[in-house]
C-alpha positions, 0 to 999 in steps of 0.5 A: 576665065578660069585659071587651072593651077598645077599641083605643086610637086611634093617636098620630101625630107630625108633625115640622115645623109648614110646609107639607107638614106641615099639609097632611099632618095635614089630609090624615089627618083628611079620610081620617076618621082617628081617630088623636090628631095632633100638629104639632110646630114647631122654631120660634116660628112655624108656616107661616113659609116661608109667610109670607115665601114670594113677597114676602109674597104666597106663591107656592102653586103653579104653572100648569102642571097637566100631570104629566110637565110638572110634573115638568120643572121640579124639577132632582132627583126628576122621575121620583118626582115625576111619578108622585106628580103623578098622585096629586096635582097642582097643579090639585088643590091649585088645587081644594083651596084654593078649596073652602076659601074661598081662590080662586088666581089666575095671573100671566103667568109661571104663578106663583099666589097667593092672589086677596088677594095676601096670605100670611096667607090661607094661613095662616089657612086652615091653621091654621083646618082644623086647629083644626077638626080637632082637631089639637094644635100645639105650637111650639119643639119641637126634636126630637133622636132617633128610637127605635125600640122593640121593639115598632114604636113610636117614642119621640121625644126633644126638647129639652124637655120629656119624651119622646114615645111614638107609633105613626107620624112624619112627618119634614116638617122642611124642609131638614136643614141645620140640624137634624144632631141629627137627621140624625144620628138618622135615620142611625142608622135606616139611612137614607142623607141626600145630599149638601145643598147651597143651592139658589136663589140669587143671584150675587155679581160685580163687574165695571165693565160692571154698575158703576151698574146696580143695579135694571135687568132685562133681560126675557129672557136667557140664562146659562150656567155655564162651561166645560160647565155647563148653560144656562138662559133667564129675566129677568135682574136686576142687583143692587148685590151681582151678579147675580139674576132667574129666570134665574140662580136656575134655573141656581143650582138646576141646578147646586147642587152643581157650584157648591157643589163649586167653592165658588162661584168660576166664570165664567158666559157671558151672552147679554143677547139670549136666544137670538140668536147673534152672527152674527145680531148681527153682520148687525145691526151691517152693516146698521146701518153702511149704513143708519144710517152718521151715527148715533152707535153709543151712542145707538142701542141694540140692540132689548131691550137697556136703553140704560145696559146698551148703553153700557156693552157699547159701553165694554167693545167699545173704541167710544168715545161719539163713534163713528158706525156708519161709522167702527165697526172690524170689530174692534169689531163682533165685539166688541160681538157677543161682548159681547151674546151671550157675555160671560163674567162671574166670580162670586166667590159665592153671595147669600142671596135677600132679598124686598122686602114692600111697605108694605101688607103691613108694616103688616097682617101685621108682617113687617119691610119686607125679609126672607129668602127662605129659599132651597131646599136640595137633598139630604136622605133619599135618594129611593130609600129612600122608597115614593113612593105612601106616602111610607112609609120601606122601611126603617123601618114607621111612619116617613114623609117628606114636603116638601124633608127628601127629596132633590128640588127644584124652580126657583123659580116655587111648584114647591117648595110643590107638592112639599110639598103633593104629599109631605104629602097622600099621606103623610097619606093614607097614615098614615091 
C-alpha cells in the first residue's frame, strides 16, 4: 500500500520586527498563505520606529495619492518607487488602516496620523493582525549569517540560540548601519550594499545673527547648500545647537552624501524670505526711505520676518538701533538685502533629530518626555539587484528585501513609512 505524504507548509522568516516587516507578514497571511511566518526583532521591542515616529504620534503616510507624485519626494529610488506605487500607494495604506478600525487624518502640510494622535494606535493594530494570524514574534533576535544550502533553503544563524532552516527571508532590518554581521552576510551572497550615509538631520552652527534665537521659525525659507549644491523650501527652525525644520531636513536628505563626504563642514546660503530676490527687497527698502523716512529702521520689520530675527540681520547690516530709513546708506541697503536673501551661514555638523513627546503621551504610553528620532539612512542593497514588482533578489531565490535595507529614501513628512508599507506589502504578497 502506498503512502501519500502532504507537502510540508513553508517556513518564512521575516528579519526585522518594524514596519515593513509587520506589513509584510500580514500582507502573506491576507494572501490566504499557509506558510508557518516568523517575526524576527533585533531589539526588545517591535514597531519602535513606530512608536517614536511624529513625536509619539506617527507620521503613517503622506497626502499625496498621485504615484509619479509620490515618487518626487524620495531623493534615491523614484523611478523603482513610482511603478511600485502603482501596486501599492498611499490611499491604499489610507484604506487599509481604516477597514482596520484605525481612521487617518491630514494635517495642512499633508502629513497623516492616526485620528487618536496616538502611535500605539499603530501599533496595536499590528500586533493584533498578527496575533490573528497566527503569526510567531520573537524579540532580541540578532541575526549573523544567511546561508544558502544545496538545496535552495536558508539556514539563519543568530546570536542565540540555535540555527534556523527556512524556505524563504525577508531582509526588512531597517538601516544597515548597525547590523555589519549582516552586511557582511549579504556580501558574501553577491550582493552589492551602496554607500550609507545619515539622512535627515539637523545642522549644527554658531554664529552671532541667531545668537539668543532659540525656538523661532520662520514659516517659509529657503537653503542652499554652497558652492553648487541643491536648494530646498520649507519652515526653517532655529535651535540652541543650529539650524532644523523641514527645510533643512529635505536638503540634509538631498544632499546626504555630498555632506557625509565634506564631513559635514559647508557653508549654507539662506533666504529668510523664500523666494523673494534681493532686488525686490532692495525697492522695499527705497520705498521705504520715502514713505517712512522718520521711522527707525529696527522697529520696522520686513513682512514675515520675526522682529528679533530683523534686529539681528540689521546688526549684521552695519545699521545701528537708532538708524531712521532716511539716513540708511546705499551700502547698508544692499546689505540688508544680501542678509535677507543670501546669508551664507557655516555648518560645522551635523545633529541627530530629537522629537519633543508632549506629557499626554509620556504618561499613557511610557516614552520618556524627549526621544530620538531615528533619522533615515540612505544606502543599503543596491536597487538594481531587486525585482521591484517581488521585491525578490535576482541574485538569490527565495531571499527578499523590503523597507530602508534597500537603497531609497524619502524627506521627511511619512514618505519613509509609505516606502515600508509599499516594499512589505508586495514582498509579502509575493512570498506568498
Amino acid at each position: 500500500m502506498s503512502v501519500i505524504r502532504q507537502k510540508q507548509a513553508a517556513e518564512v522568516a521575516i528579519i526585522g520586527g518594524g514596519a515593513a516587516g509587520f506589513f509584510a507578514a500580514i500582507a502573506m497571511r491576507e494572501a490566504h498563505s499557509q506558510a508557518r511566518i516568523s517575526i524576527h526583532e533585533k531589539g526588545k521591542q517591535f514597531l519602535a520606529k513606530v512608536r517614536i515616529s511624529g513625536g509619539g504620534r506617527c507620521n503613517v503616510t503622506h497626502n499625496c495619492m498621485d504615484p509619479q507624485r509620490l515618487s518626487e519626494h524620495y531623493p534615491r529610488g523614484q523611478r523603482e518607487l513610482r511603478a511600485a506605487f502603482h501596486t501599492w500607494q498611499a490611499q491604499d495604506t489610507v484604506d487599509w488602516f481604516t477597514a482596520h478600525g484605525v481612521p487617518l487624518h491630514a494635517e495642512a502640510d499633508g502629513r497623516m496620523f492616526p485620528r487618536t494622535n496616538h502611535s500605539q494606535t499603530i501599533i496595536d493594530c499590528l500586533l493584533e493582525q498578527t496575533k490573528r494570524s497566527g503569526i510567531e514574534r520573537l524579540h532580541s533576535q540578532n541575526l549573523r549569517r544567511i546561508e544558502v544550502l544545496p538545496d535552495g533553503r536558508f539556514r539563519l544563524e543568530w546570536s542565540q540560540g540555535p540555527a534556523q532552516i527556512v524556505d524563504r527571508v525577508l531582509v526588512a532590518c531597517g538601516s544597515l548601519k548597525t547590523n555589519t554581521e549582516l552586511c557582511d552576510s549579504l556580501q558574501a551572497l553577491g550582493h552589492r550594499i551602496e554607500p550609507l550615509a545619515p539622512s535627515l538631520f539637523a545642522f549644527a552652527l554658531k554664529d552671532t545673527r541667531l545668537a539668543g534665537l532659540a525656538g523661532l521659525s520662520v514659516p517659509m525659507a529657503t537653503v542652499k547648500l554652497l558652492p553648487k549644491g541643491s536648494l530646498q523650501s520649507g519652515a526653517l527652525l532655529i535651535t540652541h545647537r543650529g539650524l532644523s525644520g523641514p527645510s533643512v531636513l529635505r536638503l540634509s536628505a538631498w544632499e546626504a552624501r555630498s555632506l557625509q563626504a565634506c564631513q559635514y563642514q559647508f557653508k549654507l546660503s539662506i533666504n529668510w524670505l523664500g523666494a523673494t530676490k534681493a532686488e525686490q527687497v532692495s525697492e522695499y527698502c527705497r520705498q521705504q526711505r520715502t514713505q517712512q523716512g522718520k521711522k527707525i529702521v529696527k522697529n520696522c520689520p520686513y513682512p514675515s520676518v520675526p522682529k528679533r530675527l530683523w534686529e539681528q540681520l540689521i546688526a549684521a547690516s552695519n545699521i545701528s538701533s537708532t538708524t531712521t530709513w532716511s539716513q540708511i546708506t546705499k551700502m547698508q541697503l544692499q546689505a540688508l538685502a544680501q542678509e535677507l536673501t543670501q546669508g551664507v551661514y557655516t555648518v560645522q555638523g551635523r545633529i541627530q533629530q530629537k522629537e519633543q513627546v508632549n506629557d499626554k503621551l509620556v504618561r499613557s504610553n511610557g516614552l520618556p518626555k524627549v526621544v530620538p528620532s531615528e533619522f533615515v539612512s540612505c544606502g543599503g542593497i543596491a536597487r538594481n539587484e531587486i525585482n521591484w514588482r517581488t521585491m525578490e533578489s535576482k541574485k538569490i531565490p527565495g531571499l527578499y528585501f523590503a523597507g530602508e535595507c534597500v537603497d531609497y529614501d524619502g524627506i521627511t513628512g511619512g514618505f519613509n513609512f509609505q516606502g515600508a508599507w509599499t516594499t512589505g506589502r508586495i514582498a509579502g504578497l509575493a512570498m506568498a
